[in-house]
C-alpha positions, -999 to +999 in steps of 0.1 A: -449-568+448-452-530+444-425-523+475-407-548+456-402-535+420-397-496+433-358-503+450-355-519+415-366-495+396-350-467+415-314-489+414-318-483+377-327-453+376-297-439+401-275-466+377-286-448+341-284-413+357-248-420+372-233-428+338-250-404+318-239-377+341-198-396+342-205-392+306-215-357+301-187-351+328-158-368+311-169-350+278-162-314+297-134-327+314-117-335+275-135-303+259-121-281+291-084-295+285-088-291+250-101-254+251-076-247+274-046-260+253-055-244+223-065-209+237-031-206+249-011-218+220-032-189+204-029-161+230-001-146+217-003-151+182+018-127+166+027-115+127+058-108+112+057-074+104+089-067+086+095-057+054+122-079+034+144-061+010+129-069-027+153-081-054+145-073-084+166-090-111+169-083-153+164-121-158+127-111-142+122-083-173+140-104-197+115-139-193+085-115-190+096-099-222+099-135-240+067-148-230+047-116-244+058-120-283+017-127-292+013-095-280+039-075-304+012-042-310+013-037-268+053-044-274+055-018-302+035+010-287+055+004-252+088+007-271+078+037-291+065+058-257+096+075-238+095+061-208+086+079-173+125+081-166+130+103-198+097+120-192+107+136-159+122+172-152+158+173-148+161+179-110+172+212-100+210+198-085+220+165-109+255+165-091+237+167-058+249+131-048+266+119-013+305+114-019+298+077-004+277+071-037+295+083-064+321+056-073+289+032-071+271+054-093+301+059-119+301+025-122+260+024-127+267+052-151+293+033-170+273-001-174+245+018-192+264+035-215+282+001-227+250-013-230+235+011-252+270+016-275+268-025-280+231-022-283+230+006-307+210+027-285+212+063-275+233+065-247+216+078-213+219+114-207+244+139-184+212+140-158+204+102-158+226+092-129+211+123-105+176+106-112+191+071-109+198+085-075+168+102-068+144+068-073+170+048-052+162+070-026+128+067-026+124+038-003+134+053+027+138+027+053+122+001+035+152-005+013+182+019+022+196+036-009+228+016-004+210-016-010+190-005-039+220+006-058+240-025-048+213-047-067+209-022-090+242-022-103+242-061-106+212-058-123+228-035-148+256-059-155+235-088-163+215-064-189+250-056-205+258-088-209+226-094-228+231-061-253+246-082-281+215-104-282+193-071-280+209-053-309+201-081-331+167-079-322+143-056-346+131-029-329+094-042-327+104-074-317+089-077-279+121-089-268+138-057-276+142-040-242+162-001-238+180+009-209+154+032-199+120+006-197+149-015-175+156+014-151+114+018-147+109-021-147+139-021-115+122+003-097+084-005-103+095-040-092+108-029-059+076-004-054+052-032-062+075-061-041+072-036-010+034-027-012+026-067-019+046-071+017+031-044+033-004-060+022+003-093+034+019-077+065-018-063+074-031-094+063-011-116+092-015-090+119-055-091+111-050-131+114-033-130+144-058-107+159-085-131+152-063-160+165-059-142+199-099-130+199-107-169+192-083-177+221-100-156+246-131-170+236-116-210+237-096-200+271-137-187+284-151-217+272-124-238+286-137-224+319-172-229+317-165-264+306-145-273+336-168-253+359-197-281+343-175-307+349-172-298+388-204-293+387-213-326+374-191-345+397-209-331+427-242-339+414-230-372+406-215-372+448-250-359+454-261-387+436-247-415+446-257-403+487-292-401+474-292-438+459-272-448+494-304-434+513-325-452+495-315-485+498-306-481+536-345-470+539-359-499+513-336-527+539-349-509+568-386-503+559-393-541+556-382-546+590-398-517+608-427-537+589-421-570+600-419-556+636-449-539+638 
């Protein structure tokens, strides 16, 4: 009865064992691929690290300017403070501009003194194109001078079209905007535009050097998994020539039995 039961027993045993281990093998097989796919989608993860020219526009200023009115005392003290523009030194050479600029900053010049005639605002003074070439400058490679004052003088044509509406504005009103808080608002925009960049910028490239890290690590584990897998289907080989032995030895024993 004993000698019976124990090729049973053992039939089921080798028969649990077999799919448990398919199982466990199939499930590195998938986890292997897996691993494998996404570690080298990721490998080479990269950010974009350029710097896109910032545009800032007067209809920016403008809408800003409209949506502060509950704040008229900020609005009254900002329009009573000279601005940094009128604050600085008069550079050393104003006429110390490129001959490839000065048409372009005629022009620049021109717009701003319309729009403070037709706003009734003092007109910019002798020095204020040599700055307005100085900040345009500042960028460097960022934003070639060339660039800035191409969207500068845009810029300065959409705030003279909008002096008749500012002239009928009181003075306090926090609509009212002067030539000069526009000149620090363009600039300031494009400062502020380019650092933002520059912080997202560090912020992709520290992405993409996790990514890669993570794929390393998923490309490893893709390894191990498949090396458990290989190693699974030879225990399972192993297996399956152990549970062969056995019943060759339980059909043999009987008859080596029967003999004696």
């Amino acid at each position: 009865m004993k000698n019976a039961m124990l090729p049973s027993l053992e039939r089921k045993f080798f028969t649990i064992t077999k799919y448990v281990m398919m199982f466990a093998a199939i499930l590195a097989l998938i986890f292997a691929i897996g691993a494998a796919i996404f570690g080298l989608v990721n490998l080479n993860a990269t950010a974009d690290t350029a710097v896109k020219e910032p545009k800032p526009s007067y209809g920016v200023l403008k809408d800003a300017k409209s949506k502060r009115k509950h704040d008229v005392e900020n609005a009254r003290k900002a329009a009573v403070q000279p601005s940094p523009e009128a604050q600085e030194a008069p550079p050393q050479n104003p006429d110390n501009i490129p001959l490839e600029f000065m048409e372009q900053m005629t022009r620049i010049e021109i717009s701003l003194k319309t729009f403070a005639r037709n706003a009734n605002q003092l007109e910019p003074s002798n020095n204020t194109r040599a700055k307005i070439y100085k900040r345009a400058t500042s960028f460097g490679s960022l934003m070639p001078t060339k660039d800035v004052l191409d969207v500068l003088e845009a810029e300065v044509k959409n705030l003279e079209a909008d002096a008749a509406r500012i002239r009928n504005l009181a003075r306090d009103d926090p609509e009212y905007i002067t030539w000069a808080e526009f000149l620090t608002f363009f600039y300031t925009a494009i400062a502020d535009d380019i650092a933002r960049q520059k912080k997202e910028i560090a912020a992709a490239t520290l992405r993409a050097s996790e990514r890669r890290l993570l794929a390393m690590t998923s490309l490893y584990a893709a390894g191990i998994s498949f090396g458990a897998f290989i190693g699974l289907m030879i225990y399972l080989a192993i297996l399956g020539i152990e549970k062969n032995s056995y019943l060759i030895l339980s059909i043999l024993q009987p008859r080596e039995e029967t003999n004696a």
